[in-house]
C-alpha positions as a LaTeX table, in Angstrom:
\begin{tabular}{lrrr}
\hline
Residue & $x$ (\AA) & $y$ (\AA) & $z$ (\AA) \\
\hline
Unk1 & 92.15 & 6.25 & 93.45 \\
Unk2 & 92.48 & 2.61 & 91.92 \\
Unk3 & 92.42 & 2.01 & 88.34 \\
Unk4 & 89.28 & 0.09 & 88.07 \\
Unk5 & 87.28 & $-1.39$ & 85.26 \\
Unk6 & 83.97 & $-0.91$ & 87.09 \\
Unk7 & 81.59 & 2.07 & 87.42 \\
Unk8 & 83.98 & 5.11 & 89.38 \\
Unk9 & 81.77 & 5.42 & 92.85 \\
Unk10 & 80.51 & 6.96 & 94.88 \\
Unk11 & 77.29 & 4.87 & 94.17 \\
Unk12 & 73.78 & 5.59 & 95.91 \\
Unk13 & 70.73 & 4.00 & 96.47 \\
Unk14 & 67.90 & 5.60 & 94.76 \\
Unk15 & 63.81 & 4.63 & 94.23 \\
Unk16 & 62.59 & 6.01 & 90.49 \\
Unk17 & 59.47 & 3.24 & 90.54 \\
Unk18 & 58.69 & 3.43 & 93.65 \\
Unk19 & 60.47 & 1.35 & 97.25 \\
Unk20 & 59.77 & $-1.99$ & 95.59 \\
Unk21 & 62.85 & $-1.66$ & 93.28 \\
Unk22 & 65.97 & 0.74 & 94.42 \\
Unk23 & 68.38 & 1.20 & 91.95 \\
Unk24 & 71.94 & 1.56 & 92.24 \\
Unk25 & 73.47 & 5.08 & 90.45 \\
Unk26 & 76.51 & 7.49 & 90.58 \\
Unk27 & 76.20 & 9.92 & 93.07 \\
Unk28 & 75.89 & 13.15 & 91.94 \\
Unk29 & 74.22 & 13.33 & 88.60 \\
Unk30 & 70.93 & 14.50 & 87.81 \\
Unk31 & 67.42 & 11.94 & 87.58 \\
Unk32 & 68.06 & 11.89 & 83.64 \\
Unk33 & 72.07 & 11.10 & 83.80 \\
Unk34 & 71.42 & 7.75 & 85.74 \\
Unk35 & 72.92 & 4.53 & 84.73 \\
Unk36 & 71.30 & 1.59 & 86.61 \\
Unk37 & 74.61 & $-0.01$ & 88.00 \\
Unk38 & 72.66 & $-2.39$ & 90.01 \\
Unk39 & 68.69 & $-2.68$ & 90.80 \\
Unk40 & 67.40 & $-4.54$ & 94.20 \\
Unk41 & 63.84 & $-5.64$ & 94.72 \\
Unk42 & 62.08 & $-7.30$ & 97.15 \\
Unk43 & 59.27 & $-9.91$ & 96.70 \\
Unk44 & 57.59 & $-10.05$ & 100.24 \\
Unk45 & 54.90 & $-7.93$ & 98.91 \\
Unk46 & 54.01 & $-10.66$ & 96.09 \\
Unk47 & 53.04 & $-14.43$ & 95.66 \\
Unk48 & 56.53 & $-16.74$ & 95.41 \\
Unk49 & 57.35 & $-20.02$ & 96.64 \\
Unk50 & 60.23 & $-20.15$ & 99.62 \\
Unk51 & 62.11 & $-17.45$ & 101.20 \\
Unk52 & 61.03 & $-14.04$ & 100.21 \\
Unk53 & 62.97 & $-10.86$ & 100.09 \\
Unk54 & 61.88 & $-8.31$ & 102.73 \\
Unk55 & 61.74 & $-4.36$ & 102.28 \\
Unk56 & 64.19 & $-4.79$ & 105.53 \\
Unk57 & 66.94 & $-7.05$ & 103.74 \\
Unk58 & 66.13 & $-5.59$ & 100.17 \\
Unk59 & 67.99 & $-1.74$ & 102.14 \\
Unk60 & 70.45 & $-4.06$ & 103.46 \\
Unk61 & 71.49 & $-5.71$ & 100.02 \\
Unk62 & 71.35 & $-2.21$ & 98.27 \\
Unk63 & 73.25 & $-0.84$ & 101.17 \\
Unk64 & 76.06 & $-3.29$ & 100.70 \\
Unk65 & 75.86 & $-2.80$ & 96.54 \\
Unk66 & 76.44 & 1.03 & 96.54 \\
Unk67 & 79.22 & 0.67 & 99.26 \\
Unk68 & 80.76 & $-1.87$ & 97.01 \\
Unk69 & 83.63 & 1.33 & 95.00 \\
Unk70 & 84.31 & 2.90 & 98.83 \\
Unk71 & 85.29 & $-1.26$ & 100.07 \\
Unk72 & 87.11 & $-1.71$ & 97.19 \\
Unk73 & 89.03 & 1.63 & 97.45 \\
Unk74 & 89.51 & 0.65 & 101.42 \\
Unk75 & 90.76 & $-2.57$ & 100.57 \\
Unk76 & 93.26 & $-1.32$ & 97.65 \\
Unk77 & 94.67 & 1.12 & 100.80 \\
Unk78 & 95.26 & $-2.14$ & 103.23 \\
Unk79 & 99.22 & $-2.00$ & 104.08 \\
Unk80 & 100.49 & $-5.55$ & 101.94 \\
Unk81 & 102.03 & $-7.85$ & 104.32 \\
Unk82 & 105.78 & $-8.65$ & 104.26 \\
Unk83 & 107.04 & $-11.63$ & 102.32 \\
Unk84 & 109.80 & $-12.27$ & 104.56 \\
Unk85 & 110.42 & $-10.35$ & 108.07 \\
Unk86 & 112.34 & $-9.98$ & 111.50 \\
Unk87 & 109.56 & $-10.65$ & 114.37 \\
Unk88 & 109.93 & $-6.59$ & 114.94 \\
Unk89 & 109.01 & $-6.04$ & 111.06 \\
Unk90 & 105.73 & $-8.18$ & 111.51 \\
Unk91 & 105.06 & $-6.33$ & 114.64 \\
Unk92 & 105.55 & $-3.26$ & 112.78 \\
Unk93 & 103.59 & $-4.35$ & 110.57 \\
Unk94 & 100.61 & $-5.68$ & 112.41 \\
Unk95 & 100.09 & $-2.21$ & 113.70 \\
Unk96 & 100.37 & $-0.78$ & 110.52 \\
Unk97 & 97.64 & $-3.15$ & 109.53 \\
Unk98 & 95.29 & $-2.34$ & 113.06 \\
Unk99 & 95.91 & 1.10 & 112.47 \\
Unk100 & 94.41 & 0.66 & 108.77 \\
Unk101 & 91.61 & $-1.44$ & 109.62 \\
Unk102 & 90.72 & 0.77 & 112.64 \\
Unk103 & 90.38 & 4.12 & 110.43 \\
Unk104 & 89.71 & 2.72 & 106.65 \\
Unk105 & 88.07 & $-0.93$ & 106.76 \\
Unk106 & 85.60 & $-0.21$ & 109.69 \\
Unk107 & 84.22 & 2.79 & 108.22 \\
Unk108 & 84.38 & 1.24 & 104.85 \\
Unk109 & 82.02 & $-2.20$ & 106.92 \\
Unk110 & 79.93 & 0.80 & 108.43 \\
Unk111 & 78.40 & 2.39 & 105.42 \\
Unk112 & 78.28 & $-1.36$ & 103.64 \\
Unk113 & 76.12 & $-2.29$ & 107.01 \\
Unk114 & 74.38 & 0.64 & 108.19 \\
Unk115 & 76.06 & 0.54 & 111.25 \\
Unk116 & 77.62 & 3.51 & 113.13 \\
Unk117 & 81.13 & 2.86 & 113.02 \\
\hline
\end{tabular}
């Protein structure tokens, strides 16, 4: 686990007030433990000038919020690149790195997206 100033994850997406406002909590604890980390609204069901916010994009944004400890943790996992290197340590390398990304980052993009990875 990294050592991290944030808010330790795993973070979900949760509705107290109803689907106009998700919050943004720990996983795990109880309705009267919640900190709000982060809240999302959406504006498409109210009078605003310019681009609203849609109940559609407001999942996607809180989606991509509460995935934001697991990304970080995927990214703190990423193999570091070699300073200096022989052409077979950068292949080595490489594949260490498409090995990574194929297991850790894409799952990591999945949950962040909503996507099956």
């Amino acid at each position: 686990m990294m050592d991290s100033k944030h808010t330790q994850g795993p973070w979900v997406i949760e509705d107290p007030m109803g689907p106009e406002s998700l919050w943004i909590v720990e996983a795990g604890k109880q309705t009267y433990e919640w900190r709000c980390i982060a809240m999302v609204c959406r504006d498409d069901d109210i009078e605003v000038s310019g681009p609203k916010i849609s109940a559609r994009e407001q999942n996607a944004n809180a989606r991509l919020i509460a995935s934001a400890p697991a990304m970080a943790e995927a990214l703190a996992e990423a193999p570091p690149p070699p300073v200096e290197a022989t052409v077979d340590e950068a292949r080595a390398w490489l594949l260490e790195y498409a090995v990574w990304y194929g297991r850790t980052a894409r799952a990591a993009l999945s949950t962040a997206t909503g996507e099956a990875g």
